[in-house]
Backbone bond lengths (Angstrom), bond angles and torsions (degrees), N, CA, C in turn:
res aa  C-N    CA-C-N  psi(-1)  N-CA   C-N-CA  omega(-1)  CA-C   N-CA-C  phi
1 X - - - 1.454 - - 1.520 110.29 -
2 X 1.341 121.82 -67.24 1.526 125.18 177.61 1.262 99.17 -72.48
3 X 1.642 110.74 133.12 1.379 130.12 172.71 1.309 126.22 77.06
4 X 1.599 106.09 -4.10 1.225 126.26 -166.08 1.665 106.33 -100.46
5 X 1.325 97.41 -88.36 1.726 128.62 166.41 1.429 112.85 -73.61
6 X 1.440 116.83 -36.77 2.053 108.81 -175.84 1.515 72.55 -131.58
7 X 1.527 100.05 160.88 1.181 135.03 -145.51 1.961 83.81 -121.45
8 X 1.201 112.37 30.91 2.050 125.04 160.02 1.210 127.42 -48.85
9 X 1.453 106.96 -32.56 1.708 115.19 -165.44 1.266 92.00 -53.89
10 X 1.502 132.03 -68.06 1.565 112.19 -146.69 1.350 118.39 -73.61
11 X 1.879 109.12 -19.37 1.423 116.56 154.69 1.420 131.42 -34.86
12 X 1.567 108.83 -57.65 1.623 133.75 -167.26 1.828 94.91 -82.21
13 X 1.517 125.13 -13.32 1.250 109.16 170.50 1.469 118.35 -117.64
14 X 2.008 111.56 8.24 1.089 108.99 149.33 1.580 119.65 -91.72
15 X 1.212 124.82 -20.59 1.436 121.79 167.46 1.841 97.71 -74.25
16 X 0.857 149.98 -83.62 1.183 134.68 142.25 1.846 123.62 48.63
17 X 1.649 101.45 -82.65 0.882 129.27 169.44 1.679 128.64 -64.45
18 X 0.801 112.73 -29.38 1.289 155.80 173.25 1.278 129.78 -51.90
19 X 1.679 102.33 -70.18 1.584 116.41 156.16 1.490 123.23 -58.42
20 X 1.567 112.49 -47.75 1.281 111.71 -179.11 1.656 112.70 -75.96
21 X 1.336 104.69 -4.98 1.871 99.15 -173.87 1.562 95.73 -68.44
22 X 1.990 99.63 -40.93 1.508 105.02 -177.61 1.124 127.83 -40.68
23 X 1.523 122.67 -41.91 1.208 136.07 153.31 1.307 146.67 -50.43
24 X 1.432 98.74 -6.67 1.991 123.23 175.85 1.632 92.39 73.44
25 X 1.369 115.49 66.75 1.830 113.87 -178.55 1.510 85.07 -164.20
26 X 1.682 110.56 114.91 1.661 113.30 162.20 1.418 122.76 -100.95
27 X 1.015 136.49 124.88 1.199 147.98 -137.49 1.792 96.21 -124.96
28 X 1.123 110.39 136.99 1.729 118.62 -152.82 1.497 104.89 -91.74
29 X 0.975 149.75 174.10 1.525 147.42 144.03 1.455 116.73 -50.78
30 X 1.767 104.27 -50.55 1.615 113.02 -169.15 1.956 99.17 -68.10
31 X 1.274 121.79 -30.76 1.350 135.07 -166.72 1.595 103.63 -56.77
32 X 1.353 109.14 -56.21 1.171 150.66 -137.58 2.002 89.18 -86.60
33 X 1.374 114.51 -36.15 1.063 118.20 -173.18 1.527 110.34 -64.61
34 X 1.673 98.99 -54.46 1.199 109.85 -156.97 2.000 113.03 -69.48
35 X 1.376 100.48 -4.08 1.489 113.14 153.26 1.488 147.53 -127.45
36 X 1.318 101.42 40.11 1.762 120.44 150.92 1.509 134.12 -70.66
37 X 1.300 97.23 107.07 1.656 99.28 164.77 1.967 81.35 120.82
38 X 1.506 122.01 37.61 1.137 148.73 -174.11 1.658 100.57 -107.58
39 X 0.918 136.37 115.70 1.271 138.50 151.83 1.517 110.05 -50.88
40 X 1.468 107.90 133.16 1.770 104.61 173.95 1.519 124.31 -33.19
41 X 1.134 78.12 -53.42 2.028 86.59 -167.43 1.244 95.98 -48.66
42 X 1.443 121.36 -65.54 1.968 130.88 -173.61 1.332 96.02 -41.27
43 X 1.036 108.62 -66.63 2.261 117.34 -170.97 1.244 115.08 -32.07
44 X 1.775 105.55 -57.51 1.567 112.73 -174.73 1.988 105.00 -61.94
45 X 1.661 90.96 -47.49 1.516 84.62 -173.70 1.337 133.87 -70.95
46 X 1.569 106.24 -21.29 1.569 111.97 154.94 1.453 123.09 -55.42
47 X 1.553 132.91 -37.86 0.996 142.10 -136.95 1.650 90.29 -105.58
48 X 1.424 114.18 -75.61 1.270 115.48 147.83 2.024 143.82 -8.19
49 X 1.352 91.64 -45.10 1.957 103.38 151.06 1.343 106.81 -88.56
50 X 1.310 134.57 -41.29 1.397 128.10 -175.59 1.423 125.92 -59.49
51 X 1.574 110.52 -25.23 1.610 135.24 173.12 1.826 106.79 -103.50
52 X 1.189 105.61 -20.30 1.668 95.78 -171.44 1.485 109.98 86.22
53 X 1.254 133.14 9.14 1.233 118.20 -177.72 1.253 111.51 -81.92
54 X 1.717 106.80 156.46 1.524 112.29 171.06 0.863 134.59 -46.24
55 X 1.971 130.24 96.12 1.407 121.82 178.10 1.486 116.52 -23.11
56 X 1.575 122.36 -49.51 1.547 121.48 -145.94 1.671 91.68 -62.18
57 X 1.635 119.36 -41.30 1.490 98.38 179.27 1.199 138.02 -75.95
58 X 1.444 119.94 14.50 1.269 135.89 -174.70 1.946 128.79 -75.51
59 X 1.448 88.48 -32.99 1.980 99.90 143.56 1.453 127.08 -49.74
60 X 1.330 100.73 -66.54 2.250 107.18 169.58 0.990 100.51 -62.66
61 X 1.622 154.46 -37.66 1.097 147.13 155.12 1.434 127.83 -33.67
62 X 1.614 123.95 -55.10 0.655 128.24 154.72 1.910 135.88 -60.78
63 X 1.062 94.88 -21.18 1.719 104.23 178.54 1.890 97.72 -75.59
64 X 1.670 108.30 -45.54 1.257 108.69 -161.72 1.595 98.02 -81.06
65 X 1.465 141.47 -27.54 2.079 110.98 143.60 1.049 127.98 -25.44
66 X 1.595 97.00 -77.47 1.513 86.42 -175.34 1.489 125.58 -53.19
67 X 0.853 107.53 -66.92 1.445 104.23 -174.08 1.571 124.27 -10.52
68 X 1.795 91.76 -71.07 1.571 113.08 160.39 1.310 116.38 -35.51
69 X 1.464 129.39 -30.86 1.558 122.24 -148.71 1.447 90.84 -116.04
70 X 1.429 123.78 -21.38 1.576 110.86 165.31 1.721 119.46 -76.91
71 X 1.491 96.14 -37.11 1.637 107.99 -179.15 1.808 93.75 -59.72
72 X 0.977 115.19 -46.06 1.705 108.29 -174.85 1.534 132.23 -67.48
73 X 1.340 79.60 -54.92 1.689 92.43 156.19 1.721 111.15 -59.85
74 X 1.210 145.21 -63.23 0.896 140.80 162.51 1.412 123.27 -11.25
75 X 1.890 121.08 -59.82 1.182 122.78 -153.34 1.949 90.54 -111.66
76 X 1.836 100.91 -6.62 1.669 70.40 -162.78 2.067 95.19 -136.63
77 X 1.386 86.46 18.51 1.911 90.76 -163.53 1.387 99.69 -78.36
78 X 1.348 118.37 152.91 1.530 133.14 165.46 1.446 110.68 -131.65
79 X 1.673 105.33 150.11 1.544 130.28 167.17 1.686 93.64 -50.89
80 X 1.602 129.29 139.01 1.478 111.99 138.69 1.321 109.74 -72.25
81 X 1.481 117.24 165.98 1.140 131.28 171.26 1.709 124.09 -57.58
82 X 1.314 116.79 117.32 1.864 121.90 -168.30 1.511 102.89 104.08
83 X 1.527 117.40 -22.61 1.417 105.08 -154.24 1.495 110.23 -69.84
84 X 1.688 125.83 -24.79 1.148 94.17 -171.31 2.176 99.63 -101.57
85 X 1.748 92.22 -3.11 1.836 93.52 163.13 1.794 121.19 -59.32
86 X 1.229 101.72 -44.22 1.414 100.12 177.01 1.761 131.16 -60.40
87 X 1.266 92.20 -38.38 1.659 115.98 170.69 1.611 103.23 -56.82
88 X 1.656 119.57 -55.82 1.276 117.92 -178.41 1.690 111.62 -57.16
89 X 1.178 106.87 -66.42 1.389 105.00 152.86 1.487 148.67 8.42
90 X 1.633 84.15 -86.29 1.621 99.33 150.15 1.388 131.54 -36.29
91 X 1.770 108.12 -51.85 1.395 109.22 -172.44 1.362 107.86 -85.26
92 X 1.214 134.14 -27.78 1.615 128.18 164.94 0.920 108.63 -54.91
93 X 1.449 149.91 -4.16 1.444 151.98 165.14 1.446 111.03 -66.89
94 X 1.363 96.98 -50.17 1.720 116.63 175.84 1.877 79.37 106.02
95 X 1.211 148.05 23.14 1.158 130.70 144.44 1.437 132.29 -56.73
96 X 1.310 124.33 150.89 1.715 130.69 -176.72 1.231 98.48 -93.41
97 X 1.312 123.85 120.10 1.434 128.93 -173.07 2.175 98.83 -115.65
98 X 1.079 92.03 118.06 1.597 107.39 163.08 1.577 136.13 -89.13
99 X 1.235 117.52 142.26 1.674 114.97 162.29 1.188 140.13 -89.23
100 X 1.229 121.30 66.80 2.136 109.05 -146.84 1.876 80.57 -94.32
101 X 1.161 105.86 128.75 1.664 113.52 -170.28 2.119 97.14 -129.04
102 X 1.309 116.73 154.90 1.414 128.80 169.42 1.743 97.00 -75.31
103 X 1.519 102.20 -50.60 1.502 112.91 -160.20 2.009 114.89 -69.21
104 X 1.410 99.42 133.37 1.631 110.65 -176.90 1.545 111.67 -56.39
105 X 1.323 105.51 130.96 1.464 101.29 -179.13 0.939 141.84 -59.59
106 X 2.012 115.47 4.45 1.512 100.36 146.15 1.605 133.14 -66.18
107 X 1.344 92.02 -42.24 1.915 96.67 172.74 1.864 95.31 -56.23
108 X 1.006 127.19 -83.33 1.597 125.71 174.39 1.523 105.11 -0.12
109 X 2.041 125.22 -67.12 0.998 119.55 -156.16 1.467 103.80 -69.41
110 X 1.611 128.75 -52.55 0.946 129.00 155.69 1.321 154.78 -24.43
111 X 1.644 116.18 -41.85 1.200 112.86 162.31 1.650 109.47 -86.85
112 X 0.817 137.56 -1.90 2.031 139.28 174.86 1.259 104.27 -93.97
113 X 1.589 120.13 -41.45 1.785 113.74 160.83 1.681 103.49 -42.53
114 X 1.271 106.31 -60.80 1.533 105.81 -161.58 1.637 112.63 -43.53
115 X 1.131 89.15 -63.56 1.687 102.03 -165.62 1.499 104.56 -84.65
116 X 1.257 126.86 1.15 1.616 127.10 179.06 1.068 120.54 78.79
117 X 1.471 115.12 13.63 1.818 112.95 -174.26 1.457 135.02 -77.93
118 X 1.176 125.20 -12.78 1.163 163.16 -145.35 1.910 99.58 -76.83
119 X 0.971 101.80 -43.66 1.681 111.93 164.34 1.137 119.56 -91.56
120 X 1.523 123.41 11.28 1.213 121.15 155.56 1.410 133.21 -106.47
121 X 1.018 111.80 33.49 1.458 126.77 167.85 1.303 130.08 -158.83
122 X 1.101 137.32 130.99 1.297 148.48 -174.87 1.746 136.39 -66.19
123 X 1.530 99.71 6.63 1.215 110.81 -171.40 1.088 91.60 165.99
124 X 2.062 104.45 121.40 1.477 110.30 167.18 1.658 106.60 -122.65
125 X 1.142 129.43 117.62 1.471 124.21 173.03 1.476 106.27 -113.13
126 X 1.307 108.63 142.93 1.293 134.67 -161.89 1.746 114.79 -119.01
127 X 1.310 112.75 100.52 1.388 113.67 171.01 1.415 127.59 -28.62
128 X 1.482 114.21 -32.89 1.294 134.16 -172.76 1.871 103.38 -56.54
129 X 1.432 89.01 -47.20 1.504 90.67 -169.39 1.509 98.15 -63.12
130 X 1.035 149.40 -21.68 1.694 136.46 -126.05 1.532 101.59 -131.46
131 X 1.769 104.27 153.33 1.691 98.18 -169.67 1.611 108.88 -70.58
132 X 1.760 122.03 -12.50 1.446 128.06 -176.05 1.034 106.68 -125.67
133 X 1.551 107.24 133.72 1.656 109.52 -176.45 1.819 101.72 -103.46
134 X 1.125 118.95 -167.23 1.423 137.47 175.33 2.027 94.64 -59.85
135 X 1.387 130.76 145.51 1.603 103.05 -22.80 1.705 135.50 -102.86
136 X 1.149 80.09 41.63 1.920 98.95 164.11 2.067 92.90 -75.94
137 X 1.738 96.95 144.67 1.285 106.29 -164.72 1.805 100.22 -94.76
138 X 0.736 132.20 64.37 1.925 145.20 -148.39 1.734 81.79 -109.51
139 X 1.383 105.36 -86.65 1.153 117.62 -162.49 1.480 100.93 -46.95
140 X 1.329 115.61 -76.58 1.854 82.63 179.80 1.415 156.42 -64.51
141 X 1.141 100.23 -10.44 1.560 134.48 151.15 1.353 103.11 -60.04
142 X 1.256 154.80 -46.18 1.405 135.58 178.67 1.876 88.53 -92.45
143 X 1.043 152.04 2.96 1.289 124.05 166.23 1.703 107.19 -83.37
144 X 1.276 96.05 -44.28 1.563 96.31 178.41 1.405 133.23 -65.78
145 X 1.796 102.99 0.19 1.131 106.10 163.80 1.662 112.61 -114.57
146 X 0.849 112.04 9.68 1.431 121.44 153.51 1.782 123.45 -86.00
147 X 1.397 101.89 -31.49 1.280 89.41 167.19 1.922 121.00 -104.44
148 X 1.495 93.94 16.06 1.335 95.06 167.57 1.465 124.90 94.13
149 X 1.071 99.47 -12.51 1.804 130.18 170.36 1.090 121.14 -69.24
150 X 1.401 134.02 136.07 1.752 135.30 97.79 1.184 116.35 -0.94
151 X 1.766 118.48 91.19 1.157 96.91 140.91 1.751 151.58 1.36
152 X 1.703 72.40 -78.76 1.989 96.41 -177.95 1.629 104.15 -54.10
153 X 1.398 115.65 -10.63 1.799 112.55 179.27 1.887 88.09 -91.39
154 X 0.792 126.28 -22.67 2.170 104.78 -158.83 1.582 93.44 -87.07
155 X 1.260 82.86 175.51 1.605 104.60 -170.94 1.705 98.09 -139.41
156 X 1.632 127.70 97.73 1.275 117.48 176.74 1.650 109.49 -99.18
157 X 1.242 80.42 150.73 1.901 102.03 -173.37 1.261 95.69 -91.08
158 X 1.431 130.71 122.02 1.312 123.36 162.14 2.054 112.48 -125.82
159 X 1.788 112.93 162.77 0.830 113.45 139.06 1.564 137.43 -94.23
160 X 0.994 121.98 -3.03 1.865 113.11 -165.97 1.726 93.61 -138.62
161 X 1.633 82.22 166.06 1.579 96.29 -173.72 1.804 108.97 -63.87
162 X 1.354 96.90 -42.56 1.663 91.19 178.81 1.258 112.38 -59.85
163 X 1.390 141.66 -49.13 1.091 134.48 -167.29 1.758 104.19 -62.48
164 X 1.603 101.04 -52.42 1.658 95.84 -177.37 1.871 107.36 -48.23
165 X 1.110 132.54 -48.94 1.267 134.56 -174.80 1.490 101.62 -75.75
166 X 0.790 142.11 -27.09 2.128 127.94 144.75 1.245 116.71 -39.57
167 X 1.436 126.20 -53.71 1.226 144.85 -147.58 1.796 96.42 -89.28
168 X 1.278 103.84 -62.34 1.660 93.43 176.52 1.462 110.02 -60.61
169 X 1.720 126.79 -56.43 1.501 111.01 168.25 1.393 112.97 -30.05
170 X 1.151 145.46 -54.74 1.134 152.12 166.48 1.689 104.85 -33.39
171 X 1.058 118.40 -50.82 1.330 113.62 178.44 1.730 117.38 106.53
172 X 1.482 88.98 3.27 1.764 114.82 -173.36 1.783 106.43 -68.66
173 X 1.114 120.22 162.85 1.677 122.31 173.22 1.886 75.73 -87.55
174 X 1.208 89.00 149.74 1.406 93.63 159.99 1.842 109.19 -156.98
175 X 1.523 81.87 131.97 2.089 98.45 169.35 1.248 118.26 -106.73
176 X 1.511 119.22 121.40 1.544 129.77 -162.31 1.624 78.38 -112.39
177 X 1.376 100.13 146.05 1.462 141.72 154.04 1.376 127.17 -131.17
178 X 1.678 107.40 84.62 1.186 122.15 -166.15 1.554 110.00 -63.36
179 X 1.417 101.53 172.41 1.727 120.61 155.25 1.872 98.49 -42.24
180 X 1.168 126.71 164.55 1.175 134.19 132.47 0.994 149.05 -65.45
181 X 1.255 102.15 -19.94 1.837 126.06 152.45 1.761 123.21 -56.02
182 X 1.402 97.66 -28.29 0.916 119.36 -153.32 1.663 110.44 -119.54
183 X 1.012 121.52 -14.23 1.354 140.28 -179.24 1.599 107.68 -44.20
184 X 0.795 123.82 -45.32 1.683 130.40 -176.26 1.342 112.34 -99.51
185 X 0.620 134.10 32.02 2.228 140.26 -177.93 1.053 74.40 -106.97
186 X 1.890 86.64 121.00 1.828 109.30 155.08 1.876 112.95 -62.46
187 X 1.267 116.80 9.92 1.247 124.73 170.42 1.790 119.43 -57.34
188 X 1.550 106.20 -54.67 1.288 105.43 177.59 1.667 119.65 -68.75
189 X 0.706 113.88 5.42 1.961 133.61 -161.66 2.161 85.62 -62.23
190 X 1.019 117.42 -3.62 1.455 113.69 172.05 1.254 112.42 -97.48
191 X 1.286 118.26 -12.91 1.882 110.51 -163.39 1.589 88.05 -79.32
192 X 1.603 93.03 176.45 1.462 84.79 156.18 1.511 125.90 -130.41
193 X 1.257 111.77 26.18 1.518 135.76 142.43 1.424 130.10 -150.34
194 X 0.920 94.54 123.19 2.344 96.38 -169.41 1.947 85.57 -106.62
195 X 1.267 108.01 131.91 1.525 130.94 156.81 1.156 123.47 -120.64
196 X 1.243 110.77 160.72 1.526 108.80 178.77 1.947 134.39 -85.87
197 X 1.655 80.66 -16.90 1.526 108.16 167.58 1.685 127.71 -146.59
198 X 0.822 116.76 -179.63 1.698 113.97 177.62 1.597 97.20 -85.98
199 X 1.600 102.79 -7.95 1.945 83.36 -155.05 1.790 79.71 -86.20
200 X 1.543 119.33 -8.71 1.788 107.98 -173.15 1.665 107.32 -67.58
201 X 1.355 118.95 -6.55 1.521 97.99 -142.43 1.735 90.22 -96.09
202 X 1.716 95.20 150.59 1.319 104.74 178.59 1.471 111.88 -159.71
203 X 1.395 102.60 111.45 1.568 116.84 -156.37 1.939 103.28 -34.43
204 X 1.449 128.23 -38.59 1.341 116.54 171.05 1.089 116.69 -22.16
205 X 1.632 124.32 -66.08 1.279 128.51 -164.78 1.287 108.58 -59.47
206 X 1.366 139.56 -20.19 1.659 129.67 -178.20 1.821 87.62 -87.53
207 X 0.460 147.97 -17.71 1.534 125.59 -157.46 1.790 117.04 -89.39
């Protein structure tokens, strides 16, 4: 969903950024990369040993993301471009399209209110709920058994390295469409198609 379908990432890493500035701790862009597709709780608590800060504030920490990252998304989030064409797509196929997301299902309910997506998919599971977030392969492994599937049949769309490394644990084909920053890191060298947009993708290339 974030970075993927709405255009959140730089939202979720200016609220992000944000909290920990509160804390007298600046947190880099390149830093910032290397933990997307992190569930809050993981984020704060990575970030939090990485600076030394006091676990005990790492709860208000966590309340004060989200918050920020719904209020932002709210007033300032966008569709990427294809994202809600591809989804249509999908379902003229007669394919079961899933949501396996890092983000807690209030941000979830919130950004699909916004943009109306919420009836377009058949199963949304949420890392939030689950004892392993991204990139343990949990979350898509319980979507695919919500929608009744084989794994080894889905194909997940991801932006970030954690999610891509969920998704193959998972055992899923998976196509990353990175940052642009990020587009060339011998990192994605696991997917098995990296594009530059949703509007590139065209089932040829998986086959």
């Amino acid at each position: 969903m974030d970075g993927l379908l709405v255009d959140s990432e730089p939202l979720w890493q200016e609220a992000g950024k944000a909290t920990l500035l509160g804390l007298g701790f600046t947190l880099t862009t390149e830093q910032y990369h290397t933990s997307t597709g992190l569930r809050t709780e993981e984020w704060i608590d990575h970030w939090f040993r990485h600076f030394q800060i006091d676990l005990m504030l790492a709860p208000a920490a966590v309340n004060i993301i989200l918050q920020k990252a719904i209020e932002n998304i709210r007033e300032r989030g966008t569709l990427f471009p294809g994202a809600e064409a591809i989804i249509q797509s999908f379902r003229k196929k007669g394919l079961k399209i899933g949501l396996a997301t890092s983000s807690p299902m209030e941000v979830v309910e919130a950004t699909l209110n916004k943009f109306s997506l919420a009836n377009l998919f058949d199963s949304i599971s949420s890392a939030g709920l689950l004892p392993y977030g991204k990139p343990h392969p949990e979350v898509y492994l319980q979507c695919a058994h919500q929608l009744q599937v084989s794994p080894i049949e889905c194909i997940a769309f991801e932006d970030s390295f954690n999610g891509m490394i969920a998704a193959k644990a998972a055992k899923m084909k998976c196509v990353v469409v990175p940052a642009a920053s990020e587009l060339e890191h011998p990192k994605w060298s696991a997917a098995d198609l990296k594009l530059r947009s949703l509007v590139e993708f065209n089932w040829k290339d998986l086959s």
